[in-house]
C-alpha positions in Angstrom: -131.8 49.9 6.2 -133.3 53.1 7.0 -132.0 54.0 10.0 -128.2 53.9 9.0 -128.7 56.7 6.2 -130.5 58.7 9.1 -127.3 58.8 11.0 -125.2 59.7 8.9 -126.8 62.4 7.4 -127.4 63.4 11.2 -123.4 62.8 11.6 -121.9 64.1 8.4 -124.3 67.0 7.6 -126.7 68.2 10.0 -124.4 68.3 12.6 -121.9 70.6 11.1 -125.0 73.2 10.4 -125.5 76.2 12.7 -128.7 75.7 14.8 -128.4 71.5 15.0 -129.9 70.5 18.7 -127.7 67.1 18.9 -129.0 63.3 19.1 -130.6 64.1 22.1 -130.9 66.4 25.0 -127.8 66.3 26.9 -125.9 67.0 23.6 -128.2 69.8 22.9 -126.1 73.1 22.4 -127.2 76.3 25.2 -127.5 78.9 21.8 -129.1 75.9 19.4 -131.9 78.2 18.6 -129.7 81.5 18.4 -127.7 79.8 15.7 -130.4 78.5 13.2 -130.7 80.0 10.3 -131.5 77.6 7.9 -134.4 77.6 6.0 -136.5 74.7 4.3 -134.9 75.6 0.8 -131.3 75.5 1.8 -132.0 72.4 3.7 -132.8 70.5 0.3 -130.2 72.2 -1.5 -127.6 70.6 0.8 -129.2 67.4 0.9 -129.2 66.8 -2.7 -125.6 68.1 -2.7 -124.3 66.0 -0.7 -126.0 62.8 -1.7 -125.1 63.5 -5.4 -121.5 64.4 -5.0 -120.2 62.5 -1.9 -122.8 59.7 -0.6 -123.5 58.4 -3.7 -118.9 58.6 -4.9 -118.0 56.4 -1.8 -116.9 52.6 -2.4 -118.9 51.0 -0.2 -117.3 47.5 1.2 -120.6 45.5 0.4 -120.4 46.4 -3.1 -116.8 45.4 -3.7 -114.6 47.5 -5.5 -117.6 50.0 -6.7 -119.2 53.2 -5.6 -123.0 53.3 -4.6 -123.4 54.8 -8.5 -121.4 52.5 -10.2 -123.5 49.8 -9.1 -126.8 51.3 -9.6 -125.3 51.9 -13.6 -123.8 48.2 -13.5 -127.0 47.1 -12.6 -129.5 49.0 -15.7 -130.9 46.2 -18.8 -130.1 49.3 -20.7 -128.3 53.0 -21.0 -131.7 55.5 -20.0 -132.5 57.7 -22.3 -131.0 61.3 -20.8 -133.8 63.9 -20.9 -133.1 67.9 -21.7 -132.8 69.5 -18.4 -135.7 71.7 -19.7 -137.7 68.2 -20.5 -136.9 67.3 -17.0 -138.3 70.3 -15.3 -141.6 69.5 -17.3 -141.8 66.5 -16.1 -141.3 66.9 -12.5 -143.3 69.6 -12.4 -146.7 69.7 -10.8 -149.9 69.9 -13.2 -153.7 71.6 -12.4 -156.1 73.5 -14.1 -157.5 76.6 -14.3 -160.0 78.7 -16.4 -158.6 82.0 -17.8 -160.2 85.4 -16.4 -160.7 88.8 -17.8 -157.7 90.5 -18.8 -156.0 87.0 -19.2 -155.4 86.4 -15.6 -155.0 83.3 -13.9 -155.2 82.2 -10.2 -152.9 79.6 -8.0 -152.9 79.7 -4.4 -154.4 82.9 -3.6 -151.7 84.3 -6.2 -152.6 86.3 -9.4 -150.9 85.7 -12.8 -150.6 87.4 -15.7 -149.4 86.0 -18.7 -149.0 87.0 -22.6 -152.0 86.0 -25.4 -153.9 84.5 -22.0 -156.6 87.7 -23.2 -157.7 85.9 -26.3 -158.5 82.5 -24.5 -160.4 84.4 -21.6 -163.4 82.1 -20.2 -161.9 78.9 -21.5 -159.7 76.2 -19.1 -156.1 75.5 -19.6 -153.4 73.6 -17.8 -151.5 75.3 -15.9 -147.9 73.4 -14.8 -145.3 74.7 -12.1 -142.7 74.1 -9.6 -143.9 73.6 -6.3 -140.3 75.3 -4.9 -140.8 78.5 -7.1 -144.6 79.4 -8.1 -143.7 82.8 -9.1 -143.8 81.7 -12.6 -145.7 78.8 -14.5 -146.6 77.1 -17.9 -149.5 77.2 -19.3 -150.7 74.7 -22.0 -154.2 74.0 -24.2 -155.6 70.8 -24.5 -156.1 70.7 -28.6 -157.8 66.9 -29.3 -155.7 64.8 -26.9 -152.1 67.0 -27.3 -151.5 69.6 -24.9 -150.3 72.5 -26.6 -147.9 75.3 -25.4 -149.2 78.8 -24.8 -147.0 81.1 -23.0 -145.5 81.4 -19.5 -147.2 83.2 -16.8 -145.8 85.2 -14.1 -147.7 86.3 -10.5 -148.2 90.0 -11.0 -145.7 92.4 -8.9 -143.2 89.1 -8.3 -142.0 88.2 -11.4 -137.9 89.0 -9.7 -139.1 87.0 -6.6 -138.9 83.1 -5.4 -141.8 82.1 -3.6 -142.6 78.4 -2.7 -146.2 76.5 -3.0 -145.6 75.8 1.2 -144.7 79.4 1.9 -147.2 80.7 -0.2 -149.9 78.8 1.2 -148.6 79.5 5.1 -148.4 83.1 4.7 -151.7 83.3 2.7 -153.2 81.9 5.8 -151.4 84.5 8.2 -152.7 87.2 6.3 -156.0 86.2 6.3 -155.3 85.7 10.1 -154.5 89.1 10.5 -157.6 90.4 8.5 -155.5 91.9 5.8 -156.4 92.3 2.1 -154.9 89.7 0.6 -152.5 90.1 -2.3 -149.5 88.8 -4.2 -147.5 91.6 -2.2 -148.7 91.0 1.3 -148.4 87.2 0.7 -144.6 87.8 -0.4 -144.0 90.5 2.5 -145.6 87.8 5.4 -143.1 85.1 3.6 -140.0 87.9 4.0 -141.1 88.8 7.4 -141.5 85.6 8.6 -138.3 84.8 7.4 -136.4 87.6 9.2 -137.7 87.5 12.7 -137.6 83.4 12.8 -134.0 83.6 12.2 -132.7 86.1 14.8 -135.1 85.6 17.6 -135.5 82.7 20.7 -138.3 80.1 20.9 -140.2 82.5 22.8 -139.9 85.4 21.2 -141.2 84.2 18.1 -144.1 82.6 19.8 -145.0 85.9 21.1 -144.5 87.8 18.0 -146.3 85.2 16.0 -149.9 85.8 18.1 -149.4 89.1 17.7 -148.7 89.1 13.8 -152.4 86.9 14.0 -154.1 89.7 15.9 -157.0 91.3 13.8 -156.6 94.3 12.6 -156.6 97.0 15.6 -160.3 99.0 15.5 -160.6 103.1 15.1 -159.3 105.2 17.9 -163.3 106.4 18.6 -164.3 102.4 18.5 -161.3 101.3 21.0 -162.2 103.7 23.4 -165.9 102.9 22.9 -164.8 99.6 23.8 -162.6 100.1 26.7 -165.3 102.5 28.6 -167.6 99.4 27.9 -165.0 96.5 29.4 -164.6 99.0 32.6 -168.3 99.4 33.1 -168.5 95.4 33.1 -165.8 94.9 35.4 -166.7 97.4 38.0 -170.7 96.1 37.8 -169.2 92.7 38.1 -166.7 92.5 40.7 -166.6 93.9 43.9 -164.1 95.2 46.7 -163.4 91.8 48.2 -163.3 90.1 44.8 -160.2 88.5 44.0 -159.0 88.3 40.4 -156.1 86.2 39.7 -154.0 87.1 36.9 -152.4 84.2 34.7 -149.2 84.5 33.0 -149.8 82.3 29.9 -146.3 82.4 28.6 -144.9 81.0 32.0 -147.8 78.2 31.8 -146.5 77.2 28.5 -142.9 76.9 30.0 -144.3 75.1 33.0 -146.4 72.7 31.4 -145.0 72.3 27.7 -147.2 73.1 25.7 
């Protein structure tokens, strides 16, 4: 039951995408990975599309005369109540809580929000709820007796224009850290934007070698890296001699070689 919707999603949709690597290897395209562009977002977005306005409108011969929708509605004890879209979005949103700082600022994710009245309710925990495929803004609620009450909407500082996503968010927060950066809601959107450029127009292994070098720590002084360099040639001329033989490793070729 499974395995049919796989294929054709893999037949009807994936397929006709720019980047998709085939059922298997000897259908893989030469330029798959020149091609792909498609990023997790988009991905969803054309899932849901095409579930909702074509899987789902087909008469399927096992169900007679009706679409796949007609006989999930045939089906219902009762008409469903239809929720606001605004209700909806509540409800599928995700819930945590935080305590308010000075200044009325919040924190999610390594991001920093700022949101209106938050000053007066500084030192005191409220619920925060958001989408996890935007996190650039979120709702934030006060538990009065057992209601939760509605305070205000909070934006992350310096993004409030932007889209950022809870995975991306989390991902790049890493990278930066990675890279011994000062982390920020700025360099957390620039790694996502950066990240997103060079994955899309370069090979397999050029963004594995760009991506150890986005990790490299941040380079030392000009004084301190030729401190450093005088120090690495002292230890390799006390430690090797004339008939020493070094061999030199070409990790990138090992990874081809070995696939890894």
């Amino acid at each position: 039951m499974v395995e049919r919707p796989f294929k054709t999603l893999n037949t009807e949709v994936f397929s006709t995408r720019p980047g998709y690597t085939g059922g298997n290897v000897q259908e893989r395209p030469e330029d798959a990975e020149k091609d792909a562009c498609l990023t997790l977002k988009e991905l969803e977005i054309t899932i849901v599309r095409y579930i909702v306005d074509n899987y789902n409108q087909r008469i399927d011969a096992r169900m007679g005369e009706q679409t796949r929708f007609q006989r999930w509605e045939s089906g219902l004890l009762s008409v469903p109540d239809h929720l606001s879209e605004r209700e909806l979005d509540i409800c599928l949103m995700k819930q945590s809580r935080r305590m308010v700082q000075k200044g009325g600022h919040l924190q999610l994710e390594n991001l920093i929000y700022k949101g209106e009245y938050l000053g007066g309710y500084e030192g005191e925990t409220v619920i925060i709820r958001y989408d996890p495929r935007d996190i650039t803004g979120i709702l934030v609620y006060r538990l009065e007796n057992t209601k939760e009450v509605f305070l205000t909407r909070a934006f992350a500082v310096d993004l409030e224009s932007e889209s950022l996503s809870l995975t991306d968010a989390k991902a790049s927060a890493k990278r930066v850290r990675d890279a011994g950066k000062n982390l920020s809601n700025r360099t957390v959107l620039r790694e996502v934007e950066d990240r997103s450029n060079f994955s899309q127009k370069k090979t397999k292994k050029q963004r594995q070698k760009e991506e150890q070098e986005r990790v490299k720590p941040s380079l030392p002084s000009p004084v301190l890296k030729q401190e450093r360099e005088l120090e690495d040639e002292s230890i390799l001329s006390s430690s090797f001699s004339d008939d020493d033989l070094v061999e030199v490793i070409d990790y990138e070729q090992l990874q081809e070689d070995f696939d890894f």
